[in-house]
C-alpha positions as CSV (number, residue, x, y, z in Angstrom):
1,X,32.9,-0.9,-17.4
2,X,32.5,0.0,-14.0
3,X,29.5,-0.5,-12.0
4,X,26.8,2.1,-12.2
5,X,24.9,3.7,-9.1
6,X,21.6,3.4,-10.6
7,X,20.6,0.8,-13.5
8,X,17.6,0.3,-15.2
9,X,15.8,-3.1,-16.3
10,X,13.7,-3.6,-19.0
11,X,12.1,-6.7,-20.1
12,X,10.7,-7.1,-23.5
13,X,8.4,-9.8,-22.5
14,X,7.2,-10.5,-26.2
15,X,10.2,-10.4,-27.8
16,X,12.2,-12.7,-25.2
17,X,15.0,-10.4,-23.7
18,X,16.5,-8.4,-20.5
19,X,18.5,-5.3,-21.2
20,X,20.0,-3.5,-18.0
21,X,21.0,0.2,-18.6
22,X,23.1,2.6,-17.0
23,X,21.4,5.4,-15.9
24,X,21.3,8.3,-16.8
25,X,23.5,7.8,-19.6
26,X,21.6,4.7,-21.0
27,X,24.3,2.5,-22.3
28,X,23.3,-0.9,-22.2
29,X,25.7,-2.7,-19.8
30,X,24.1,-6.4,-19.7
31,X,21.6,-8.3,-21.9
32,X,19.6,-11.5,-21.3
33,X,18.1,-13.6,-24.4
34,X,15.7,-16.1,-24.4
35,X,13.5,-14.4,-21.3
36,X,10.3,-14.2,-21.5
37,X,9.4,-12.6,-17.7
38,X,6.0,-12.1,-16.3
39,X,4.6,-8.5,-17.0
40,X,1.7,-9.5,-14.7
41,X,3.7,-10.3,-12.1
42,X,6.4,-8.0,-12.6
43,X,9.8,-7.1,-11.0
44,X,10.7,-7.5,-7.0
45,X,13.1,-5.3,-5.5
46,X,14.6,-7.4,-3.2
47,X,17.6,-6.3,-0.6
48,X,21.0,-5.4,-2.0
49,X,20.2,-4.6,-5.2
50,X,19.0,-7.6,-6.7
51,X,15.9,-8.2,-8.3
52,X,13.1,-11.1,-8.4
53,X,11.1,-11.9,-11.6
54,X,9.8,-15.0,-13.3
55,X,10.4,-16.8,-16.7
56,X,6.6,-17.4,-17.8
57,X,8.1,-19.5,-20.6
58,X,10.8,-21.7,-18.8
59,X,9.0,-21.6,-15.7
60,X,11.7,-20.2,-13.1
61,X,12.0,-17.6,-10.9
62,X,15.5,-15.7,-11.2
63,X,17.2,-13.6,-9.5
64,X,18.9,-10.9,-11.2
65,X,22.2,-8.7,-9.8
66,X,22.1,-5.6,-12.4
67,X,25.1,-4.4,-10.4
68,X,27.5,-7.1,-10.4
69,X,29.5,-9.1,-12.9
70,X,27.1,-12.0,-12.8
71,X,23.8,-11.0,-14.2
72,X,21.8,-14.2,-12.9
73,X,22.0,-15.0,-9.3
74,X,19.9,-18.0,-8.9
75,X,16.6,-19.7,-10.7
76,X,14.4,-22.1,-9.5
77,X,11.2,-23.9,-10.8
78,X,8.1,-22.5,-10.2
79,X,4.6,-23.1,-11.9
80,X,3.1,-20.3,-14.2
81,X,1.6,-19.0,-16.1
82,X,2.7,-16.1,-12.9
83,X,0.2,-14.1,-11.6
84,X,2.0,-12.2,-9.0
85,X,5.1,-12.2,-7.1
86,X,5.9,-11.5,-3.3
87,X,8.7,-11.6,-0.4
88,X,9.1,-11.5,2.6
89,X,10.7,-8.1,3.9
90,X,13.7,-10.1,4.5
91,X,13.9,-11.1,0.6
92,X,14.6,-15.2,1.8
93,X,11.1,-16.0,1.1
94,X,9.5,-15.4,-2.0
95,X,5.3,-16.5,-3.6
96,X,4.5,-16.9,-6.7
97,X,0.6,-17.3,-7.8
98,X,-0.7,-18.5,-11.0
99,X,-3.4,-17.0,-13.2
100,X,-4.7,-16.8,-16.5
101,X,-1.8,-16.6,-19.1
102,X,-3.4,-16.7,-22.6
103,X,-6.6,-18.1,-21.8
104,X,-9.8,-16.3,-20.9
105,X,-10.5,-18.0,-17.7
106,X,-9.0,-18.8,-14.1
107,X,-7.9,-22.5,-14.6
108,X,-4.4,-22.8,-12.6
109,X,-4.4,-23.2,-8.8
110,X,-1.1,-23.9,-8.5
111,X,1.0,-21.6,-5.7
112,X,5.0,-21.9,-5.7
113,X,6.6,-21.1,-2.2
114,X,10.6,-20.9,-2.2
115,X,13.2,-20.3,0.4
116,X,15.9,-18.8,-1.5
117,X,18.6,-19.3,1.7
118,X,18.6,-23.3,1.3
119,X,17.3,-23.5,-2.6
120,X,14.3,-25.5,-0.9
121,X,10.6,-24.7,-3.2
122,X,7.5,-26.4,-2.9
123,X,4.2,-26.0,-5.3
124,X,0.6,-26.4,-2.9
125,X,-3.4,-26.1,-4.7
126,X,-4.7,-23.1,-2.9
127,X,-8.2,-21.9,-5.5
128,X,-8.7,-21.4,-8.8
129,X,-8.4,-17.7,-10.1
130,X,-6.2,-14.7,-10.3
131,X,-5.0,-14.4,-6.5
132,X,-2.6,-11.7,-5.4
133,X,-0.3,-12.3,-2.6
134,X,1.6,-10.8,0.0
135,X,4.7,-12.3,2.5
136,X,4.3,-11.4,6.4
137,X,7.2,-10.9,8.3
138,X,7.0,-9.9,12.0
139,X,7.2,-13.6,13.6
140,X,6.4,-16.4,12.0
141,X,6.4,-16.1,7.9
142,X,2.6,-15.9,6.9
143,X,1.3,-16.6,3.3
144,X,-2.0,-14.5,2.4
145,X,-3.4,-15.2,-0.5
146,X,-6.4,-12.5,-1.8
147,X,-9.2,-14.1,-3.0
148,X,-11.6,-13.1,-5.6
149,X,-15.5,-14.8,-6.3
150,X,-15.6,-15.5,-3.3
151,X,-13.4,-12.7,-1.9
152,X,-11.6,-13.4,0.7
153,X,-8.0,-12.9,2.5
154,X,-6.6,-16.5,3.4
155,X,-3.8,-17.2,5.7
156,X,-1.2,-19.6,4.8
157,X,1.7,-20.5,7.2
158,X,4.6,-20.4,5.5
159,X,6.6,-23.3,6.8
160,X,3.5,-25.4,6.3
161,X,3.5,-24.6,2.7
162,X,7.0,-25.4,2.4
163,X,7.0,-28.7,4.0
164,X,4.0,-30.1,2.0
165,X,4.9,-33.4,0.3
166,X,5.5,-33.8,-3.9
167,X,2.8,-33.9,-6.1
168,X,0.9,-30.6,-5.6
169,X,-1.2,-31.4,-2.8
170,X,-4.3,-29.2,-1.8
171,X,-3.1,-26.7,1.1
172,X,-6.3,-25.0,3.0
173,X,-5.9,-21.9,5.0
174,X,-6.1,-21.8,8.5
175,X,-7.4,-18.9,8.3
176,X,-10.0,-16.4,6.7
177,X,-11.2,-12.8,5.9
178,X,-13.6,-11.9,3.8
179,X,-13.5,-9.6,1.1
180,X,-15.7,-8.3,-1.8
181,X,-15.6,-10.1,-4.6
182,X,-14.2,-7.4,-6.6
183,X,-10.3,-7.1,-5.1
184,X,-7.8,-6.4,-7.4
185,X,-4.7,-5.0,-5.6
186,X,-2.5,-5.6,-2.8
187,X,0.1,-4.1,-0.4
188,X,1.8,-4.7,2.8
189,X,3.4,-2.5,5.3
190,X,5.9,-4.3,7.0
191,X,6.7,-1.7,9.5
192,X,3.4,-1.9,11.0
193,X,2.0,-5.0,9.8
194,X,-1.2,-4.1,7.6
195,X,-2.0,-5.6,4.8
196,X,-3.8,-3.7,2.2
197,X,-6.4,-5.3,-0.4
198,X,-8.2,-2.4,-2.9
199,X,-12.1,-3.1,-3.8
200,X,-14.7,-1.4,-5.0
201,X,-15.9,-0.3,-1.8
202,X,-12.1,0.8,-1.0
203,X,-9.3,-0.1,0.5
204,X,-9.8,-2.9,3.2
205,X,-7.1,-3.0,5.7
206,X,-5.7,-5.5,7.6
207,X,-3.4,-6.0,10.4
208,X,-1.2,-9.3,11.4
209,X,-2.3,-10.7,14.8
210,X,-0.4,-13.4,16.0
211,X,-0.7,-16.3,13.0
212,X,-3.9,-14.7,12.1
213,X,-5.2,-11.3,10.9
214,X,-7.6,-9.1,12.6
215,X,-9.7,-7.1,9.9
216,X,-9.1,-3.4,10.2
217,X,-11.3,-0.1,8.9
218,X,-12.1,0.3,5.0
219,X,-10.3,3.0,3.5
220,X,-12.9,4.7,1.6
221,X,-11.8,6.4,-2.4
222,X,-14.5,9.5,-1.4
223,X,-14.6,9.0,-4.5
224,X,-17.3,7.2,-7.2
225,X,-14.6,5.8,-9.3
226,X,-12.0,3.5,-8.0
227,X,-8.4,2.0,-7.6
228,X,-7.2,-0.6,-9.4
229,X,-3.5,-1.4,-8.1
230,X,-1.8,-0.4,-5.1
231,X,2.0,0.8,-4.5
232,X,3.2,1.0,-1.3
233,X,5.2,4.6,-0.8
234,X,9.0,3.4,1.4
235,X,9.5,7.6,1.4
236,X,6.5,8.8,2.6
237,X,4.6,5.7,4.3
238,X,1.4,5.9,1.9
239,X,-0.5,4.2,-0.2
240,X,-0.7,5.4,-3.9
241,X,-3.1,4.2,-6.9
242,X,-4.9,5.4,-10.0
243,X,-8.7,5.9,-9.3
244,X,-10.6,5.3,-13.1
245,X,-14.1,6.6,-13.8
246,X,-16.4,6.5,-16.5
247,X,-18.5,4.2,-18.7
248,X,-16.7,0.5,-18.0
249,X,-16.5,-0.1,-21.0
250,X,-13.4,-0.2,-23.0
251,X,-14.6,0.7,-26.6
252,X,-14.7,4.5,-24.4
253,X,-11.2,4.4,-22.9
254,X,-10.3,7.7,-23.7
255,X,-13.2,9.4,-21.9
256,X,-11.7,7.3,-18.6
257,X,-11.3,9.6,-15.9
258,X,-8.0,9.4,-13.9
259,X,-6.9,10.8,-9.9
260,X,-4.2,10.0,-8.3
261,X,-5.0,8.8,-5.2
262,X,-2.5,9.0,-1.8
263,X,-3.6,8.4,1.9
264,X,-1.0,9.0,4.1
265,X,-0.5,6.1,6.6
266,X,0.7,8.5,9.5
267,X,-2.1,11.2,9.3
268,X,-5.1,8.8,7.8
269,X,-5.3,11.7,5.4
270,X,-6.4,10.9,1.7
271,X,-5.0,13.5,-1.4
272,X,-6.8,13.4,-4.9
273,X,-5.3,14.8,-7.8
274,X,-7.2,15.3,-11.7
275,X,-4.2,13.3,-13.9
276,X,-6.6,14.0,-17.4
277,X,-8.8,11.7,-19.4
278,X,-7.8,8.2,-21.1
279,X,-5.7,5.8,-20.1
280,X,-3.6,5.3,-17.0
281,X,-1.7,2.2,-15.8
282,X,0.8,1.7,-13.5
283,X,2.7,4.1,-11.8
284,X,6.3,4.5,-10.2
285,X,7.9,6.6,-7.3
286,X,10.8,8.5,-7.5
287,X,12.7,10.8,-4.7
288,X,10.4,13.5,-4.6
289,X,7.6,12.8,-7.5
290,X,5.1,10.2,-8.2
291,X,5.2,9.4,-12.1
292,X,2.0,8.5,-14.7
293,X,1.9,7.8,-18.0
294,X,-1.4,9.2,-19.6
295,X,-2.2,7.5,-23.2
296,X,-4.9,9.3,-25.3
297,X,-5.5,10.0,-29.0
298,X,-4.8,13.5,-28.5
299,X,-1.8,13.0,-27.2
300,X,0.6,11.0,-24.6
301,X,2.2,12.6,-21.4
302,X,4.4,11.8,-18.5
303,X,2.7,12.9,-15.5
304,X,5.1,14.5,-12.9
305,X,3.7,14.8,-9.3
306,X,5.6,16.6,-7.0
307,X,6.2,16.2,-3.4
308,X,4.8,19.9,-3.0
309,X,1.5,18.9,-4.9
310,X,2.8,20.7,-7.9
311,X,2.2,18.8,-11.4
312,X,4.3,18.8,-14.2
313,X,3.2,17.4,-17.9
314,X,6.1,16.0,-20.3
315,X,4.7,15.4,-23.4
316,X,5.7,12.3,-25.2
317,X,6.2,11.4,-29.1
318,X,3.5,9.1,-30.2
319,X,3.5,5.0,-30.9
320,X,2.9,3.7,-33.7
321,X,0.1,0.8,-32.8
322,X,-1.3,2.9,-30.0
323,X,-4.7,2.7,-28.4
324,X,-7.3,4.3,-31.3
325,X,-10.8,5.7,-30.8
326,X,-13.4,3.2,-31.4
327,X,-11.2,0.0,-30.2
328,X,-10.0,-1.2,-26.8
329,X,-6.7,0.2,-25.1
330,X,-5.6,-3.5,-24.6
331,X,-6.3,-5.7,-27.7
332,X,-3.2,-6.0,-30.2
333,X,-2.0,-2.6,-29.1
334,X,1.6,-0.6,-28.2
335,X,1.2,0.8,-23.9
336,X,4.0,2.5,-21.9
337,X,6.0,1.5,-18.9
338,X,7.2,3.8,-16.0
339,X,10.0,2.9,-13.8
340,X,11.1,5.1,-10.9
341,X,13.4,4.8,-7.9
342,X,12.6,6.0,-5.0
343,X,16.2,7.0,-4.1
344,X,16.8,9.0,-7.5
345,X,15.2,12.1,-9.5
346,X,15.2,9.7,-12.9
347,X,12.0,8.5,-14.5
348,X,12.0,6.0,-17.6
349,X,9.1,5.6,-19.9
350,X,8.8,3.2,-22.7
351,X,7.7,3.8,-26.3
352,X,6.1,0.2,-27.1
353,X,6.8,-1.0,-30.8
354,X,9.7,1.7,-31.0
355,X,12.1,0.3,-28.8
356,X,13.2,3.7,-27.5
357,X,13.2,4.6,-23.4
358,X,13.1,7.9,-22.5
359,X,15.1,8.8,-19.7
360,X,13.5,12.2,-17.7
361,X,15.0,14.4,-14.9
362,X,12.0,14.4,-12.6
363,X,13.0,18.4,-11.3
364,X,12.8,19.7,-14.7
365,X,10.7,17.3,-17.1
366,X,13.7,17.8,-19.1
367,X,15.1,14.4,-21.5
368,X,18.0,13.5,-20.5
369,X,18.6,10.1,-22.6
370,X,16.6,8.0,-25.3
371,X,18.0,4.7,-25.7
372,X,16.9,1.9,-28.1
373,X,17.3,-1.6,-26.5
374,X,17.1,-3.5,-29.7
375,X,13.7,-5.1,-29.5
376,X,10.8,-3.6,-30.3
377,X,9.7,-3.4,-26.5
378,X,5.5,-4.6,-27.9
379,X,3.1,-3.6,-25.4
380,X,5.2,-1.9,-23.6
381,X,7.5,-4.1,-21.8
382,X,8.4,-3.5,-18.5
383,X,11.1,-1.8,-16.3
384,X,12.6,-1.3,-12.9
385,X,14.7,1.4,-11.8
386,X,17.2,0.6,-8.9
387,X,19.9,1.8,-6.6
388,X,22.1,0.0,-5.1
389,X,20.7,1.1,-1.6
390,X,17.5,3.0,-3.0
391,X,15.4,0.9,-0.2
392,X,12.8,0.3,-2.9
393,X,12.8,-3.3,-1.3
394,X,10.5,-1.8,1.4
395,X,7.8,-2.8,-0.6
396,X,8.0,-6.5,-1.3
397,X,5.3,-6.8,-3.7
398,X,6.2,-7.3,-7.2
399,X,5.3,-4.3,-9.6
C-alpha cells in the first residue's frame, strides 16, 4: 500500500497498542502490540514526519516513522513513569520528566536527557514532582525544567546533563526563575525564544538570554477562571488553551465553564470564546480551525473554531462509561481525544470504550470516516494527526 499523505496515530494506552491510519479513508496501515505509551506525556512531532513518544511500561522512548516501511525508528531507555516530553527545534535532542504514574504523590526525580544523532542518553536528579519541560535552541541547548511547590523555572545546560556520570547523580540548575506555585503548562517559541509557563495568575513569559533567562511580562487570562495547558499555534504564532471556571470541585464538572483562550504573539492581542459547560480537555489545531471536545451529560460535541471566529458544533454519539452527574469526570470513566494537523482540514475524535474514531472535515462538520481500531481505546487513548511536511514540529512540546 502506498504511503499516505496524512496518517493518523492512536495509542490505546490501556490496552497496549499503536494503530496508524490512513487518513481520510481510515484503513489501518500499521499496528504496534505490546505499547503501552505515556498519555501524560504524549506524542512529539518531530521533523520529517516522525514522531517521539515513550513506552511507560518498557521504559523507552521510540521513535515512530507512520510514513515509511519501518514503523520503529529507534528506542532508547529512559526512566518513567513519563511526565512530559520535549525537543529541541532541531528534533536531535529530546527530555523526558518523570511524575506520578499510579500513585497519588510526586516521588520520582529522575530526568532522562538523549541525543538521538549519537544514541548517547543520560538520567540526572533534578526535584521531586510533576515538572514540565521545554528544549532551547538558539545557541547552546538549554534544559528548563518548570517547577511546582516551590515554582520555579530552572535552567539546565544541556551538554552538562548529558555528560553526567552513571548512577543518577543530583544535577542543580545554574539557573532560576520563580514561579507561582500553581504552574501547570508549558510552551516555547523557538522563533523568538520565549518560553511560556501558564499559572493562576496567567501566563508568565520568558525569554532566553544568553545561557540564562530573563523573566518577561505576565500574560493576564482577563479572565477569573484559568488555563490549564498550553499549545503553541506554528500557523498563526499564538498561544491557545482552555480557560475552566466554576466550583473546583469535580463532583460539579458539568457546571465547569469553558473559553477558548488565544493571544496572538504578533499583536499581544488576547480572543475569548464561550465553548459551553462541562468538560474540556485538550485541544488540537488544524489548517484553519481550532478543535474541542465538550463532554456533558446532555450531550458530547466537537467544537469547530474557525479562523474567521465562526464556531461550528458536531454533535457526537455518546460512550458508554462516560462522565455521569454526581461522580468525577476522571475516576474509572471513558474521555475523548482530538488530533488535528495543522497542515490539513481533518479532525479525529475518539469514542473511549467503543473503539471507533471519527474522522471530521473541519469546513463542513461533515463525517467523513469512523474506524474501529480494534481495542477498546479506555479513557480515551490518544492520537496525532501528521503530514509529512505539516510543520507541526514547530512546537516541540509533546501533546
Amino acid at each position: 500500500m502506498a504511503s499516505p499523505a496524512t496518517a493518523l496515530l492512536v495509542s490505546d494506552h490501556v490496552d497496549g497498542s499503536v494503530h496508524v491510519l490512513s487518513v481520510p479513508d481510515g484503513t489501518v496501515i500499521g499496528r504496534l502490540t505490546g505499547r503501552h505509551l505515556s498519555e501524560h506525556a504524549g506524542l512529539l512531532a518531530l521533523p520529517g514526519g516522525r514522531v517521539a513518544c515513550v513506552d511507560d511500561r518498557r521504559g523507552e522512548l521510540l521513535v515512530l516513522d507512520p510514513f515509511g516501511e519501518q514503523l520503529v525508528l529507534h528506542t532508547v531507555p529512559v526512566a518513567v513513569p513519563a511526565e512530559h516530553l520535549a525537543c529541541d527545534p532541531s528534533g536531535r535532542l529530546l527530555a523526558v520528566t518523570t511524575g506520578l504514574g499510579k500513585n497519588t504523590d510526586p516521588w520520582s526525580d529522575l530526568l532522562t536527557v538523549v541525543d538521538l544523532t549519537t544514541g548517547e542518553a543520560t538520567r540526572v536528579r533534578t526535584r521531586v514532582g510533576e515538572p514540565g519541560v521545554t528544549v532551547l535552541g538558539g545557541g547552546e541547548p538549554l534544559v528548563v525544567l518548570r517547577h511546582r511547590e516551590p515554582g520555579a523555572l530552572a535552567v539546565h545546560r544541556f551538554a552538562d546533563l548529558l555528560a553526567a556520570p552513571p548512577g543518577c547523580p543530583t544535577a542543580g540548575p545554574h539557573a532560576l526563575l520563580t514561579l507561582p506555585d500553581d504552574g501547570h503548562g508549558d510552551a516555547y517559541d523557538p522563533d523568538s525564544g520565549r518560553v511560556f509557563a501558564a499559572t493562576g495568575e496567567g501566563v508568565h513569559t520568558a525569554r532566553r538570554a544568553g545561557d540564562t533567562l530573563a523573566a518577561g511580562p505576565v500574560i493576564p487570562w482577563e479572565s477569573s477562571a484559568r488555563g490549564w495547558y498550553l499549545r503553541l499555534d506554528t500557523r498563526r504564532r499564538a498561544l491557545w488553551t482552555t480557560l475552566r471556571g466554576g466550583a473546583p470541585d469535580p463532583m460539579r464538572w458539568p457546571e465547569w465553564t469553558n473559553q477558548a483562550w488565544r493571544h496572538d504573539l504578533e499583536t499581544g492581542r488576547t480572543h475569548r470564546t464561550e465553548l459551553g459547560p462541562g468538560l474540556v480537555f485538550r485541544l488540537a489545531l488544524a489548517r484553519d480551525h481550532t478543535a474541542f471536545t465538550r463532554v456533558h451529560p446532555d450531550g458530547d460535541e466537537l467544537v469547530l473554531l474557525g479562523a474567521d471566529e465562526t464556531l461550528r458544533r458536531v454533535p457526537l454519539p455518546a460512550m458508554d462509561g462516560a462522565p455521569r452527574r454526581g461522580g468525577t469526570p476522571w475516576e474509572g470513566v471513558e474521555r475523548r481525544a482530538v488530533a488535528a494537523s495543522p497542515g490539513s482540514d481533518w479532525v479525529a475524535v475518539t469514542r473511549g470504550g467503543h473503539g471507533e474514531v471519527h474522522l471530521v472535515d473541519a469546513r463542513t462538520g461533515d463525517e467523513v470516516a469512523r474506524p474501529r481500531v480494534g481495542t477498546p481505546l479506555r479513557h480515551g487513548g490518544h492520537m496525532m494527526l501528521l503530514g509529512r511536511n505539516d510543520g507541526a514540529h514547530g512546537d516541540p512540546v509533546g501533546r
